[in-house]
C-alpha positions as CSV (number, residue, x, y, z in Angstrom):
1,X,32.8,-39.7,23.4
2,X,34.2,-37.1,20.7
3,X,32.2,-38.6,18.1
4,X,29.0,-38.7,20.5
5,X,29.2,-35.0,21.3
6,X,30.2,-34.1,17.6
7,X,26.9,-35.8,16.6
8,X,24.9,-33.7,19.1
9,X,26.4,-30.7,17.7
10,X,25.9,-31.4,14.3
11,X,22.1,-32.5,15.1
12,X,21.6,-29.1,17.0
13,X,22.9,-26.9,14.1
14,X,20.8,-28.3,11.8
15,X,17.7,-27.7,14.1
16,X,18.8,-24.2,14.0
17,X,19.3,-23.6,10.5
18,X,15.7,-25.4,10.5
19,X,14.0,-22.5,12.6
20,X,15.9,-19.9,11.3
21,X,14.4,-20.7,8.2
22,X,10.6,-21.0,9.3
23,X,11.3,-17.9,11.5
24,X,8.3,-15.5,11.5
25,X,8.5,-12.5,10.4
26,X,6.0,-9.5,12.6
27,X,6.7,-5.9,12.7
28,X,3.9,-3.0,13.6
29,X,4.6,0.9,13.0
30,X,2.1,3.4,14.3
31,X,4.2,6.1,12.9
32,X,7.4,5.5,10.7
33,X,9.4,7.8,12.7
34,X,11.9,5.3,13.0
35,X,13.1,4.9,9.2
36,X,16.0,1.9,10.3
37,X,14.3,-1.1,8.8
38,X,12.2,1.1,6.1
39,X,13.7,1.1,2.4
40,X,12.6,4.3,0.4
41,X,13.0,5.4,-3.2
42,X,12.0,8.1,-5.5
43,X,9.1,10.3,-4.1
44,X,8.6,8.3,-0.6
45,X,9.8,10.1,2.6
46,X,8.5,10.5,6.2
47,X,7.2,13.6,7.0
48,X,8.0,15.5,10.3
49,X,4.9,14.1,11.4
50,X,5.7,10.7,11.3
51,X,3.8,9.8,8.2
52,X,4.8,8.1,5.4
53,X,4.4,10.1,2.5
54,X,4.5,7.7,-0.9
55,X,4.4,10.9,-3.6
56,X,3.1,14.6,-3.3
57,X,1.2,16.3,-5.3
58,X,3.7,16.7,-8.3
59,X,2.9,15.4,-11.6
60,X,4.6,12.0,-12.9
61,X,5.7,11.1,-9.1
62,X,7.0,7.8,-8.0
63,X,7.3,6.2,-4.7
64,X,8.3,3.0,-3.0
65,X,8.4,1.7,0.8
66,X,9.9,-1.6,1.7
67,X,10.9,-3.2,5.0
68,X,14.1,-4.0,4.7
69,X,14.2,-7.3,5.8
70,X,13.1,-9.7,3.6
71,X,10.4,-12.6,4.5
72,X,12.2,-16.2,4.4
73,X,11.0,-18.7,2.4
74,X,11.0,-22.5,3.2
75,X,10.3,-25.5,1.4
76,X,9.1,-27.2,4.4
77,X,6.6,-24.4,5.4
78,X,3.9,-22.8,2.8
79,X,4.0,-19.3,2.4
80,X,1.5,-17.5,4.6
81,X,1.2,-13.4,5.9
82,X,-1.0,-10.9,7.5
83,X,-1.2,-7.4,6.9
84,X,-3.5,-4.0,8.2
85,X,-2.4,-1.0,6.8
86,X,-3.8,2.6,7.0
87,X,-3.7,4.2,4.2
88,X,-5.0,7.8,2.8
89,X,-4.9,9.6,-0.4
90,X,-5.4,13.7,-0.1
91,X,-6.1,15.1,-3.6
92,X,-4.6,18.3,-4.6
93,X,-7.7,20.9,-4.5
94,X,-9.0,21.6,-8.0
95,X,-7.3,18.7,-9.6
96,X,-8.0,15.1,-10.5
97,X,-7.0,13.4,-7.2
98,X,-4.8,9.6,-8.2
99,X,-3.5,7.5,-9.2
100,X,-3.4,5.2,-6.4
101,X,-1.8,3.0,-4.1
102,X,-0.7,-0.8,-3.6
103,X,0.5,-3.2,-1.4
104,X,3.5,-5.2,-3.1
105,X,5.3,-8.9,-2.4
106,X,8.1,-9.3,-4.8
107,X,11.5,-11.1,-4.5
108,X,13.2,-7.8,-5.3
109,X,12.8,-4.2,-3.8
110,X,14.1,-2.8,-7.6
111,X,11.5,-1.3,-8.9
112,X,13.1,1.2,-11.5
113,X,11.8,-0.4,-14.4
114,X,8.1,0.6,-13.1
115,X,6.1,3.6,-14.5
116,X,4.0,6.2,-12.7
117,X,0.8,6.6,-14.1
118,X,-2.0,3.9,-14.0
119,X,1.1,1.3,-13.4
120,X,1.1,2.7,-10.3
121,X,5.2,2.6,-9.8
122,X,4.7,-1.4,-10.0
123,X,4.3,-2.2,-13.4
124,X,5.3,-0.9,-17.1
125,X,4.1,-1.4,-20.4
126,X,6.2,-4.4,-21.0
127,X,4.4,-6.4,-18.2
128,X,1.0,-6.4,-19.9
129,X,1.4,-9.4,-21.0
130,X,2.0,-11.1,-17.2
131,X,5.6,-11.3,-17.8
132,X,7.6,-14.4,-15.9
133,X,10.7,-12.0,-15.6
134,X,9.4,-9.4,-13.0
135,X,7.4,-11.0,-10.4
136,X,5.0,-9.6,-8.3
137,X,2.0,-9.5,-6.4
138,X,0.0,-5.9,-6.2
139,X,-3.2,-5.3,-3.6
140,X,-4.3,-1.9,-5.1
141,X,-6.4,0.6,-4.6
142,X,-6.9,2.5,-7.6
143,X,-8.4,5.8,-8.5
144,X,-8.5,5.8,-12.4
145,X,-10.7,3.8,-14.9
146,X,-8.7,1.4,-16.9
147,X,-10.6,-0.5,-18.7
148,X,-7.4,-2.5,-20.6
149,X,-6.3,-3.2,-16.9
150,X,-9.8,-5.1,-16.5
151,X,-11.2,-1.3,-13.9
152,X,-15.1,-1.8,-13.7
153,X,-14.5,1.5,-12.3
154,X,-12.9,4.5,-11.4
155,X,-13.3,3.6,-7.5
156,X,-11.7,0.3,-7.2
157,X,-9.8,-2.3,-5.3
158,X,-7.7,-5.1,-7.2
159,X,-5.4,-8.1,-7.1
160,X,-2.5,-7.7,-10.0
161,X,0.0,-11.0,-10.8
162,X,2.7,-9.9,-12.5
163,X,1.0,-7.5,-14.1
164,X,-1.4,-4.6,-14.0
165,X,-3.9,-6.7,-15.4
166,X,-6.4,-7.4,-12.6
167,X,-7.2,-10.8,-11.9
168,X,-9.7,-9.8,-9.3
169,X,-11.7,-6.3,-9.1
170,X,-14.2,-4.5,-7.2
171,X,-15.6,-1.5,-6.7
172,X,-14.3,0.4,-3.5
173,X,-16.4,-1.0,-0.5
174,X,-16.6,-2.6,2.7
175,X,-19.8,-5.2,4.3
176,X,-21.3,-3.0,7.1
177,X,-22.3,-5.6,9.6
178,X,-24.2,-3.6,11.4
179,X,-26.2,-3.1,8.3
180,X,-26.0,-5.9,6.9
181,X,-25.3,-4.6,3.5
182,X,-22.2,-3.4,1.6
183,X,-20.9,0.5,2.1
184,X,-19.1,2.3,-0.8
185,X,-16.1,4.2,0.2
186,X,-14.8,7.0,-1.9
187,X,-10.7,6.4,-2.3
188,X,-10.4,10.4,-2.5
189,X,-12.1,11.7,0.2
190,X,-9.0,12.3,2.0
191,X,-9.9,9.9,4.6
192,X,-7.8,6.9,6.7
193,X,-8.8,3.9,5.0
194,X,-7.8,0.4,6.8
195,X,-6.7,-2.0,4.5
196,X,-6.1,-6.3,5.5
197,X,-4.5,-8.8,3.3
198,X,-4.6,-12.1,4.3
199,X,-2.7,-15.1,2.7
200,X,-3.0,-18.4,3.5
201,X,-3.1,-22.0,1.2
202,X,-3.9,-20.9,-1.9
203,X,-6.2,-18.1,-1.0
204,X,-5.7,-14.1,-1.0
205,X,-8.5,-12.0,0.8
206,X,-9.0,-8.2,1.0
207,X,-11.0,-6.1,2.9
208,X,-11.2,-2.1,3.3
209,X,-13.1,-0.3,5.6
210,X,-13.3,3.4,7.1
211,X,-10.7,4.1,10.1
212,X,-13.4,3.5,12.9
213,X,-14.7,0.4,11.9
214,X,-13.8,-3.3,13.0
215,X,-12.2,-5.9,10.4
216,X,-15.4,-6.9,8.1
217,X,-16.5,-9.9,8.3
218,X,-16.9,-10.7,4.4
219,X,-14.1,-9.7,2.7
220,X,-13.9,-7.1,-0.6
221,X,-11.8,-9.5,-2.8
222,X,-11.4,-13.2,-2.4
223,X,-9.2,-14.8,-5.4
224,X,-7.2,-18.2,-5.6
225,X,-3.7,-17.4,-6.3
226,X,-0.8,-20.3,-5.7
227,X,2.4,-17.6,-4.6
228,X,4.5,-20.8,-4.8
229,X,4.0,-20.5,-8.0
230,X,4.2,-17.3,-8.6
231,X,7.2,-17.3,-6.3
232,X,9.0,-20.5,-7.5
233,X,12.8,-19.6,-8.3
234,X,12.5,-17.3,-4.8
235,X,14.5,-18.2,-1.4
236,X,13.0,-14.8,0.2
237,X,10.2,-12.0,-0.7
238,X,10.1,-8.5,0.3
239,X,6.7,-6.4,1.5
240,X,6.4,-2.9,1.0
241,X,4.2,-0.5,-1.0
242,X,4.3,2.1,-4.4
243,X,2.7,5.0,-5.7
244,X,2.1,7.1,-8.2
245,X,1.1,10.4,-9.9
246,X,0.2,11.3,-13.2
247,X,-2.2,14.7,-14.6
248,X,-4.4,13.3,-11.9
249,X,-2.6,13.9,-8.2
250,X,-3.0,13.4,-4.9
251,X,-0.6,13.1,-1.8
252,X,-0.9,9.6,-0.6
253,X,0.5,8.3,2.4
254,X,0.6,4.7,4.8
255,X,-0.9,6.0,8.1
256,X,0.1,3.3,9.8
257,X,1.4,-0.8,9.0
258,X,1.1,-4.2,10.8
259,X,2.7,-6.8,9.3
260,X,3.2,-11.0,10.0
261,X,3.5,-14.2,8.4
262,X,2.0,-15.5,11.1
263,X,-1.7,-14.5,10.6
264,X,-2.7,-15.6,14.4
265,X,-0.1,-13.2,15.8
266,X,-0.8,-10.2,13.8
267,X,-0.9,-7.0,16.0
268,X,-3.6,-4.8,15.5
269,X,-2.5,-1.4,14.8
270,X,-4.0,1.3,17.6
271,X,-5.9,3.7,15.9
272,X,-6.1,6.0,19.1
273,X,-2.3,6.7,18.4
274,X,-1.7,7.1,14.8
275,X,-0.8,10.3,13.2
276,X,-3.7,12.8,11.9
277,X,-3.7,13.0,8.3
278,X,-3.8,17.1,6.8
279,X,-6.0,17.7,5.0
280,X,-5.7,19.6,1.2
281,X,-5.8,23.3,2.0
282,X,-7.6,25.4,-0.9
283,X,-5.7,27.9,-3.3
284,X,-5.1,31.4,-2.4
285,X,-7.3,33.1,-4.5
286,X,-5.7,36.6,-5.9
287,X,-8.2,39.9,-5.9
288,X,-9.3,41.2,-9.9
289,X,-7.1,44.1,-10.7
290,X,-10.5,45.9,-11.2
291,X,-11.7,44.8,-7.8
292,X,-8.8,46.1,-6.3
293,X,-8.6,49.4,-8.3
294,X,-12.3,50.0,-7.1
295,X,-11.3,49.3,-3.4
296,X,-8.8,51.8,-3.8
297,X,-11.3,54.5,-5.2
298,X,-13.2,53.6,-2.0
299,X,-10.7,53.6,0.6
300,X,-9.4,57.5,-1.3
301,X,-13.1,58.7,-1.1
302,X,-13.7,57.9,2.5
303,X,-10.5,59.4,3.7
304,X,-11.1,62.8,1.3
């Protein structure tokens, strides 16, 4: 009887462990108030508001936003996640606005070997040539013209694998289907932009599209990319997002950020209830001296 119930326990336990392992892993923040679960380095904070703020408008800035749990991995389940994020990137008036943001998987939420600049705070020079040592998968959206980095433009969205060498581009736009056509979008207007990543198989898609419009139905960016792969010596992966600043800056925030790796139980983020983004207020503009000497002259010849 001992033996019988010993067995039962034994059988149970491993059932567990087997769940535990394939659990799924779903959070939603329509503000990041709540910083519990949120890792941040460098630049990133939340702002009063309840933004996240990923760098300001300082030169050379860095930031980085993780959830602090990590997603599982399992042998006996492929790898596959949702994600809608609202992002938006405010340049600083009278400057270049950049250089961008991106949406980062990697086994490891150290990134202190990254550089601002075009690497974005995900990538250095080292990792040009696609590096096996720092792994990671980038969904960026990218203000700056690369050409090394394969940028057909300025405006652009791409997919990076280990390094900031895109292995899929395109310039920033979403399919209108109510016009049947594709829609530029301009990174830098200082607008909510909605962002979707879907993985699943072997396939990574990626759409964009303006804050009031519904999920496209073609997607930006559709690339083949085997994370099992790319992911091979890893029992767990984390999700977050950098930043960064060089000359060109901007402040660049995550409005809001669904997340699941279970891409029929992603919750769709509310955009009734996320937080307004500010917008760039213009420089004070000082007065000439000569202007204000002349006012004076004025103000002394009306009162005489």
């Amino acid at each position: 009887m001992a033996r019988w119930l010993l067995n039962i326990l034994i059988i149970s336990s491993l059932h567990l462990i087997s769940l535990s392992s394939q659990q799924e892993t779903r959070f939603v923040y329509e503000n990041f108030l709540d910083q519990e679960d949120l890792y941040l380095d460098a630049s990133a904070k939340v702002v009063p508001s309840g933004l996240l703020q990923l760098t300001n408008t300082s030169m050379n800035q860095i930031g980085h936003a993780f959830y602090k749990k990590p997603v599982e991995l399992s042998s006996s389940k492929p790898l596959s996640f949702s994600t809608h994020f609202v992002c938006a990137l405010v340049p600083k008036k009278g400057h270049e606005g950049g250089h961008g943001i991106a949406f980062l998987v990697s086994p490891s939420r150290d990134f202190s070997h990254a550089e601002a600049t075009s690497y974005l705070g995900a990538f250095n020079a080292s990792a040009l040539e696609s590096s096996p040592s720092s792994h990671v998968l980038a969904v960026e959206l990218d203000t700056i013209w690369n050409p090394e980095f394969n940028d057909v433009i300025n405006n652009h969205v791409g997919i990076d694998v280990n390094s900031p060498v895109s292995v899929g581009v395109a310039s920033a736009s979403y399919y209108s289907d109510m016009k049947g056509k594709n829609e530029s979008i301009n990174l830098l207007s200082g607008k909510p932009i909605q962002v979707w990543v879907d993985y699943e198989g072997t396939v990574i898609n990626v759409a964009i599209a303006p804050l009031k419009v519904q999920k496209p139905s073609r997607s930006l960016l559709s690339q083949h990319i085997n994370l099992t792969e790319v992911f091979r010596n890893s029992s767990r992966l984390f999700v977050g997002f950098s930043a960064a600043t060089g000359a060109a800056v901007s402040d660049q925030y995550i409005v809001g950020w669904s997340f699941s790796t279970d891409r029929g139980s992603l919750q769709r983020l509310d955009i009734s209830r996320l937080v307004e983004v500010p917008h760039s207020s213009a420089p004070h503009k000082k007065l000439p001296i000569i202007l204000l000497v002349c006012l004076s002259f004025v103000v002394l010849s009306l009162l005489a």
